[in-house]
LOLO-355547 format. One record per atom (N, C-alpha, C): atom name; residue number from 1; x, y, z. Coordinates in steps of 0.2 Angstrom, whole numbers, plus 5000, padded with zeros to 4 digits. Example, Ala and Ser with C-alpha at 12.3 -4.5 7.8 and 13.67 -1.06 7.14 Angstrom:
2
   at     i     c1     c2     c3
    N     1   5066   4972   5039
   CA     1   5062   4978   5039
    C     1   5066   4984   5039
    N     2   5064   4989   5035
   CA     2   5068   4995   5036
    C     2   5064   5000   5039
END
This chain:
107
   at     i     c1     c2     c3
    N     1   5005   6082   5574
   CA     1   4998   6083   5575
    C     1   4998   6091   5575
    N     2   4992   6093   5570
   CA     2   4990   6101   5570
    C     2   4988   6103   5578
    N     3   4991   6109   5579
   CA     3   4989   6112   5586
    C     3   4985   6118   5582
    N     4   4977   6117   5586
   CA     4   4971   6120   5585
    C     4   4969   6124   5589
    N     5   4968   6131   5591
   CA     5   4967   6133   5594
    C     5   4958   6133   5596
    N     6   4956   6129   5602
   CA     6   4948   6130   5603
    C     6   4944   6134   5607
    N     7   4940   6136   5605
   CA     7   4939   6144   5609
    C     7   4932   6141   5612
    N     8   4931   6141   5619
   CA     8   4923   6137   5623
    C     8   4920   6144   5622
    N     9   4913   6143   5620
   CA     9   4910   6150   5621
    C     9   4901   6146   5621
    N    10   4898   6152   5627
   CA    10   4894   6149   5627
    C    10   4888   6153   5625
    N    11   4882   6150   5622
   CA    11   4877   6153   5619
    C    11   4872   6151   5620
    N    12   4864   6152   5620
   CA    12   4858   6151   5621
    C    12   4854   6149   5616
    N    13   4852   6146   5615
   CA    13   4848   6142   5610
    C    13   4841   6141   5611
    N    14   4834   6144   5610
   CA    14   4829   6139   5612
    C    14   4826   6140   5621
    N    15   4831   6145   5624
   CA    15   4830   6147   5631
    C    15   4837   6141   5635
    N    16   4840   6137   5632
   CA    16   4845   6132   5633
    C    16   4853   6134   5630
    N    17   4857   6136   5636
   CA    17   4863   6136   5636
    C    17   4867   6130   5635
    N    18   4874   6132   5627
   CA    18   4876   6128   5626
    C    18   4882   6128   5627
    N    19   4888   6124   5627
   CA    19   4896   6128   5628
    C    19   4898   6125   5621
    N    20   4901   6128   5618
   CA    20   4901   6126   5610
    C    20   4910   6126   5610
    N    21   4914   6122   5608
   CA    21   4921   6122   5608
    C    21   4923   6124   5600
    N    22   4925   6128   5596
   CA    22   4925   6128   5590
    C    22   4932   6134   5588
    N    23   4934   6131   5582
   CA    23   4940   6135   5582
    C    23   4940   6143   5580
    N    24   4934   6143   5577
   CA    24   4932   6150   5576
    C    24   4932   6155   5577
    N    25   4931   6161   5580
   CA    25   4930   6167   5585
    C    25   4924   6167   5587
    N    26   4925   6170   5594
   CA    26   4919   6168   5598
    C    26   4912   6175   5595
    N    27   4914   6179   5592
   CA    27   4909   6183   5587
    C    27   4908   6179   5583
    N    28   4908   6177   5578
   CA    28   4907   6170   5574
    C    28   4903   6165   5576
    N    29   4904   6162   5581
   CA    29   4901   6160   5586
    C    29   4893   6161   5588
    N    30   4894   6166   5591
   CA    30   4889   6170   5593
    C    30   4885   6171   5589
    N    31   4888   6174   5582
   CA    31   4883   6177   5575
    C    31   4879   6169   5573
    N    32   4882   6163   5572
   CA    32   4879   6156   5569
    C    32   4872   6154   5577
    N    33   4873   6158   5579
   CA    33   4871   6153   5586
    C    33   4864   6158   5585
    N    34   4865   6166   5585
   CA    34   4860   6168   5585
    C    34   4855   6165   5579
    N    35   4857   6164   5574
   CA    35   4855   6164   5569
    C    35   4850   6157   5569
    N    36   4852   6152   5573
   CA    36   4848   6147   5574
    C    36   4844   6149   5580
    N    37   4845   6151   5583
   CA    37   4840   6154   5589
    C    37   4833   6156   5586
    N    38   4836   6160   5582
   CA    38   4829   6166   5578
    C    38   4826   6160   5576
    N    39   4828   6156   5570
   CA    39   4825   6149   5566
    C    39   4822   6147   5572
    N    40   4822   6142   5577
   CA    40   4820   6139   5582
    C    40   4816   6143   5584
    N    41   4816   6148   5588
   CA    41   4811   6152   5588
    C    41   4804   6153   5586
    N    42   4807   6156   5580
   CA    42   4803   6157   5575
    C    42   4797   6149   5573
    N    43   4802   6143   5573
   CA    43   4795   6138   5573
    C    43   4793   6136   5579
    N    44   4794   6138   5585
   CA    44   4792   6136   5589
    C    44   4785   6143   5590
    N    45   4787   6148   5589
   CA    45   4781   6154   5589
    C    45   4775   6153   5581
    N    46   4779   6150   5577
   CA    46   4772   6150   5572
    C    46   4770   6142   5572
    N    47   4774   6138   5574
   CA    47   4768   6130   5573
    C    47   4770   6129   5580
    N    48   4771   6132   5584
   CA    48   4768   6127   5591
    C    48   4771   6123   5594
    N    49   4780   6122   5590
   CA    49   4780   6115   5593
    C    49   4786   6115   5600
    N    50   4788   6108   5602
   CA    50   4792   6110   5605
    C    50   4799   6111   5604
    N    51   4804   6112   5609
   CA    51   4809   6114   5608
    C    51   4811   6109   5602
    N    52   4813   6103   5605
   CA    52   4814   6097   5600
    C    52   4812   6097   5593
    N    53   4807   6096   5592
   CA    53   4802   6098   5587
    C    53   4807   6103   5583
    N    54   4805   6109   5586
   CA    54   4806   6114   5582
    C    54   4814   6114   5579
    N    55   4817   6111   5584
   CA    55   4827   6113   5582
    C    55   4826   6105   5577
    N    56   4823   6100   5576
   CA    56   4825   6095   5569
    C    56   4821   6100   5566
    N    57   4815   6105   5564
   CA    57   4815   6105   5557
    C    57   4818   6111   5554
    N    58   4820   6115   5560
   CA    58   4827   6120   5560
    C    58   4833   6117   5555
    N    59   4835   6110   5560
   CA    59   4842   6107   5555
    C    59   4838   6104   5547
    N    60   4833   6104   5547
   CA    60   4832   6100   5541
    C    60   4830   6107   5537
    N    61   4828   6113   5537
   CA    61   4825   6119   5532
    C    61   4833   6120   5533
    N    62   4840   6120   5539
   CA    62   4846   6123   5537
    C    62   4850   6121   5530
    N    63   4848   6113   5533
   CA    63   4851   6108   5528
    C    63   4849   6110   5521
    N    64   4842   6110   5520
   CA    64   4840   6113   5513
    C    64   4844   6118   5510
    N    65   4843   6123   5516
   CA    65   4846   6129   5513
    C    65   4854   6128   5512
    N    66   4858   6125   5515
   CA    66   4864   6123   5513
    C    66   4864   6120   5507
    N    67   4860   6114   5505
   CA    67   4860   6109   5498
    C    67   4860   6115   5492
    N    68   4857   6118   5493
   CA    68   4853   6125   5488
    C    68   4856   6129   5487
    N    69   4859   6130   5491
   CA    69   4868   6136   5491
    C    69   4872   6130   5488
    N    70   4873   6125   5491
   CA    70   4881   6122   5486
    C    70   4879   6120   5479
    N    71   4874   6119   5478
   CA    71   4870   6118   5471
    C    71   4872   6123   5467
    N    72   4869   6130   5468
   CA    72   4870   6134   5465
    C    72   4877   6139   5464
    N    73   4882   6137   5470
   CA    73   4888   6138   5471
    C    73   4893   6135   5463
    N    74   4891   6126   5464
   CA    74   4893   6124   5461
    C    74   4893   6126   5452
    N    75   4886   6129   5451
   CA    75   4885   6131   5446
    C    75   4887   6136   5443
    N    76   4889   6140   5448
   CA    76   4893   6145   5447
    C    76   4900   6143   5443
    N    77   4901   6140   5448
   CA    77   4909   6139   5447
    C    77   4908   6134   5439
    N    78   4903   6130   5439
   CA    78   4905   6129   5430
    C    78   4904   6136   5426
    N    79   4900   6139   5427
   CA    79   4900   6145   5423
    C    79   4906   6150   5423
    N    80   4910   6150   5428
   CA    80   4917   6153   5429
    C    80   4921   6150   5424
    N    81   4921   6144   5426
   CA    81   4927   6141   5421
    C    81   4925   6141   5414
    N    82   4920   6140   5411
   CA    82   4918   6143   5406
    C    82   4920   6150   5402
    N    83   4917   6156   5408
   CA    83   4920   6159   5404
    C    83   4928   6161   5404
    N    84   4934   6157   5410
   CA    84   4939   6159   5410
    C    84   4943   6154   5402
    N    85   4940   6149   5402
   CA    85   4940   6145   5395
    C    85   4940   6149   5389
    N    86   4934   6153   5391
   CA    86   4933   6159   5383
    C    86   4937   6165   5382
    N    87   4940   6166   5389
   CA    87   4942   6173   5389
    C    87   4951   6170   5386
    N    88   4953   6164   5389
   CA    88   4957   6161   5386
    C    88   4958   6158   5378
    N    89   4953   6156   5375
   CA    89   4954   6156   5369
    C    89   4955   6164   5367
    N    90   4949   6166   5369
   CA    90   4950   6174   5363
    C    90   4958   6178   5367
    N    91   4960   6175   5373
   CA    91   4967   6179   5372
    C    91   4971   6178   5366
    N    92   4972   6169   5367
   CA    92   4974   6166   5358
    C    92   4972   6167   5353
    N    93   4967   6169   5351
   CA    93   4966   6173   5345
    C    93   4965   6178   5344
    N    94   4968   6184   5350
   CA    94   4972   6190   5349
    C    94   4978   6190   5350
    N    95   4981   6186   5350
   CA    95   4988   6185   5348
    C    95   4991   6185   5341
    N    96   4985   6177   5339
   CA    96   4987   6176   5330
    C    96   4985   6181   5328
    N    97   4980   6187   5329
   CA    97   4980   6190   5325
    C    97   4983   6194   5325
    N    98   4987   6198   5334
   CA    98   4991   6203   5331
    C    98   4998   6198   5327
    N    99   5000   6194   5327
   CA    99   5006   6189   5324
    C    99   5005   6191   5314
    N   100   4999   6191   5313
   CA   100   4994   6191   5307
    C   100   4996   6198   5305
    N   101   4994   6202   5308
   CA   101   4992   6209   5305
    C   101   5001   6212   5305
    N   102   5007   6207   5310
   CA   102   5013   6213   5311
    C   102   5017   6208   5305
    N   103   5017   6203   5303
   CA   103   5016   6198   5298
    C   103   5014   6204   5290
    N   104   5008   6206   5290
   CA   104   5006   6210   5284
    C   104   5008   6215   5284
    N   105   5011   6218   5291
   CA   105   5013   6225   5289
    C   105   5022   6225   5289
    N   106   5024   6218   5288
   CA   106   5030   6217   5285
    C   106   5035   6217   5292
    N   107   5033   6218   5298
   CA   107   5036   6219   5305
    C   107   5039   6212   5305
END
């Protein structure tokens, strides 16, 4: 069995104290918690709603934002392999040709 170190750190959310047990660093922590704060906040300050309310359309705009990043993530990474594919062929046919040119100059 992995021995995980969990660090309990408590943070406010929404004006509600939570204790969050997570292997992270409690800076880490701290920074994700804030960050959902300000979102919560924030829909509860422009539409009105309740805390409730407000923290599911929090998890559902994070979720977006998560889908949207890995999307685009993944995009990446075929573009990467692309060009590490192309950077790969043309190393091999800088090869054949220095093989080519030391070949014509009788080497």
């Amino acid at each position: 069995m992995e021995n995980h170190i969990e660090n309990r750190v408590v943070v406010t959310i929404g004006g509600r104290d939570y204790t969050i047990l997570a292997e992270e660093g409690e800076q880490y922590i701290h920074k994700v918690a804030k960050h959902v704060d300000e979102k919560v906040q924030q829909m509860i300050n422009e539409a009105h709603l309740s805390l409730t309310d407000a923290a599911v359309l929090t998890a559902m705009n994070l979720a977006d934002d998560y889908f949207k990043t890995e999307s685009i993530s993944e995009n990446l990474r075929g573009q990467l392999k692309e060009y590490l594919e192309e950077a790969s062929r043309t190393k091999m046919e800088l090869s054949e040709t220095k093989r080519a040119l030391s070949k014509l100059q009788g080497k």
